[in-house]
C-alpha positions in Angstrom: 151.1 -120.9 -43.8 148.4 -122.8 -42.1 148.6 -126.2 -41.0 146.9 -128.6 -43.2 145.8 -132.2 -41.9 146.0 -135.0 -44.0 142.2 -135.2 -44.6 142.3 -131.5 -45.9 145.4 -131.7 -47.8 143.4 -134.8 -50.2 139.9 -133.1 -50.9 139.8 -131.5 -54.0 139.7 -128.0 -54.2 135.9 -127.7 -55.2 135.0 -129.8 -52.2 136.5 -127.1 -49.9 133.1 -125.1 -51.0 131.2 -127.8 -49.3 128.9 -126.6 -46.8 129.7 -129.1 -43.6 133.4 -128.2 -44.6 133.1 -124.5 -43.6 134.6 -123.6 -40.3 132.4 -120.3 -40.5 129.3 -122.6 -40.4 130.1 -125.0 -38.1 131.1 -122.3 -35.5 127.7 -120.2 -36.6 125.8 -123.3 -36.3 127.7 -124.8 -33.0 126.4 -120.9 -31.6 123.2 -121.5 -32.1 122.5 -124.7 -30.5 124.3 -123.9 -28.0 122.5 -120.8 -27.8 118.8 -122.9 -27.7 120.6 -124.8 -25.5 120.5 -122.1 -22.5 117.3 -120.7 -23.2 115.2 -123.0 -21.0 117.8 -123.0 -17.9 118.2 -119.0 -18.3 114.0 -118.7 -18.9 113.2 -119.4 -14.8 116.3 -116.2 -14.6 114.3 -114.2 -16.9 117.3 -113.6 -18.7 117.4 -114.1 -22.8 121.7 -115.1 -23.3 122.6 -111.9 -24.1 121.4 -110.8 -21.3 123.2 -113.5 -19.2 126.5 -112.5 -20.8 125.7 -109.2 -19.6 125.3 -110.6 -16.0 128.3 -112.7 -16.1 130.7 -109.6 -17.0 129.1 -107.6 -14.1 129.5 -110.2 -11.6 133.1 -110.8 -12.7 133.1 -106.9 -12.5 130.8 -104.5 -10.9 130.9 -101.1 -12.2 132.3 -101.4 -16.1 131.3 -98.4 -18.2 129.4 -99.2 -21.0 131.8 -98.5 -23.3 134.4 -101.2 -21.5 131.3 -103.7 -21.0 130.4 -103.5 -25.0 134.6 -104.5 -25.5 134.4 -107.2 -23.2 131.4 -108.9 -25.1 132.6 -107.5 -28.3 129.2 -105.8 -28.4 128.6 -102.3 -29.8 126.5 -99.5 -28.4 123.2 -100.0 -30.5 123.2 -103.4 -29.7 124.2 -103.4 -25.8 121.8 -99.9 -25.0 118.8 -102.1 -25.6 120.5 -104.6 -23.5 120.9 -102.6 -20.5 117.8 -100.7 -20.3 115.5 -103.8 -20.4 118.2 -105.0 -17.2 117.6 -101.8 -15.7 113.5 -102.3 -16.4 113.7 -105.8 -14.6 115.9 -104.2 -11.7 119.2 -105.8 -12.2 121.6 -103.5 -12.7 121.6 -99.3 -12.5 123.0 -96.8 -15.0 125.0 -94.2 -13.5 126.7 -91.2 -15.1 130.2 -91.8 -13.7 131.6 -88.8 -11.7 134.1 -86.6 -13.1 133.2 -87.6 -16.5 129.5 -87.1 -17.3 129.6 -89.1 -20.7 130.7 -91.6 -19.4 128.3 -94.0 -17.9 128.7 -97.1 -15.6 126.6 -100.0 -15.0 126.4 -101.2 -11.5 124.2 -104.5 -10.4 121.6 -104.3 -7.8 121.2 -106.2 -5.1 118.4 -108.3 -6.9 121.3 -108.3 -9.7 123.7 -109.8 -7.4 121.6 -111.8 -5.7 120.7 -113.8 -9.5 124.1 -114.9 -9.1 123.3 -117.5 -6.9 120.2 -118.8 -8.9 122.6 -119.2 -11.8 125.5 -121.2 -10.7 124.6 -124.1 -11.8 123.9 -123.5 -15.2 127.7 -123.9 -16.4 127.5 -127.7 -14.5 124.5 -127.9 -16.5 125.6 -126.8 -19.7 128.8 -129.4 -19.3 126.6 -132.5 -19.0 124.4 -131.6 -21.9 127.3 -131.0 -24.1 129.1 -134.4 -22.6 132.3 -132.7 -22.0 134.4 -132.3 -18.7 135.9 -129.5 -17.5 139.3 -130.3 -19.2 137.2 -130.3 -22.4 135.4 -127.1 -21.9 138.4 -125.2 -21.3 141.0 -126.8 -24.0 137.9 -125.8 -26.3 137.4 -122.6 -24.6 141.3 -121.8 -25.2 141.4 -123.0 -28.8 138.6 -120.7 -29.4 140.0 -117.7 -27.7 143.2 -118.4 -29.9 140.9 -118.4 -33.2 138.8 -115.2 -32.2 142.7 -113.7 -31.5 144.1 -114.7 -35.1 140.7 -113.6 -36.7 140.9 -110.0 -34.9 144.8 -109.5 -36.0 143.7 -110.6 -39.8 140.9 -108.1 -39.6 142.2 -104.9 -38.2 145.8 -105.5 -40.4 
């Protein structure tokens, strides 16, 4: 049974249909301002925020396949091919059939890929004093969220 606070617990039923009380829409719209939010400190990268995400998996791991990369942003293939070959276009990362397996393919950074690590490290530092949180914040946030996606993923594949 899930918790109810005292504030939820005394709205009437039909004001649970109210727009600003939807978890759904804050979260949609919390994603994207917080996706405008990066677009000018990615735009001097060249990178668009998917695209960063991208980046930020590879430099965390070099290598993935695609089909490993696409779990870890919880990205399928039609949306993460596109992805990948405009990466590849700009230089950042290579496609490689991996040996052994030829359908599977892997996707290794460059060194122009690797090197773009350095140009974005201050973008999280960035990000925290526009959203006026501390590190504490961003990760107790981070965690709460991880622990939402978790619950929704169990009550979707059940």
């Amino acid at each position: 049974m899930p918790r109810r606070s005292a504030t939820t617990a005394t709205l009437p039923t039909a004001s649970w249909l109210a727009l600003d009380h939807q978890l759904c829409f804050a979260l949609y719209s919390t994603s994207l301002a917080m996706t405008k939010l990066y677009k000018p400190l990615l735009a001097p990268l060249g990178l668009t925020y998917s695209q960063y995400l991208v980046m930020l998996a590879l430099w965390e791991t070099d290598g993935l396949g695609v089909s490993d990369l696409g779990e870890r942003l919880w990205l399928d293939s039609g949306t993460l091919t596109p992805l990948l070959k405009r990466l590849e276009q700009q230089g950042l990362v290579r496609r490689e059939r991996q040996a052994g397996d030829e359908r599977r393919v892997g996707i290794w950074l460059t060194t122009a890929g690797t090197a773009l690590q350095a140009d974005a490290v201050n973008i999280p530092k960035s990000i925290a004093c526009a959203t006026q949180c501390d590190l504490d914040e961003i990760s107790v946030l981070t965690q709460r969220l991880k622990t939402l996606r978790g619950h929704i993923r169990q009550a979707t594949s059940a």
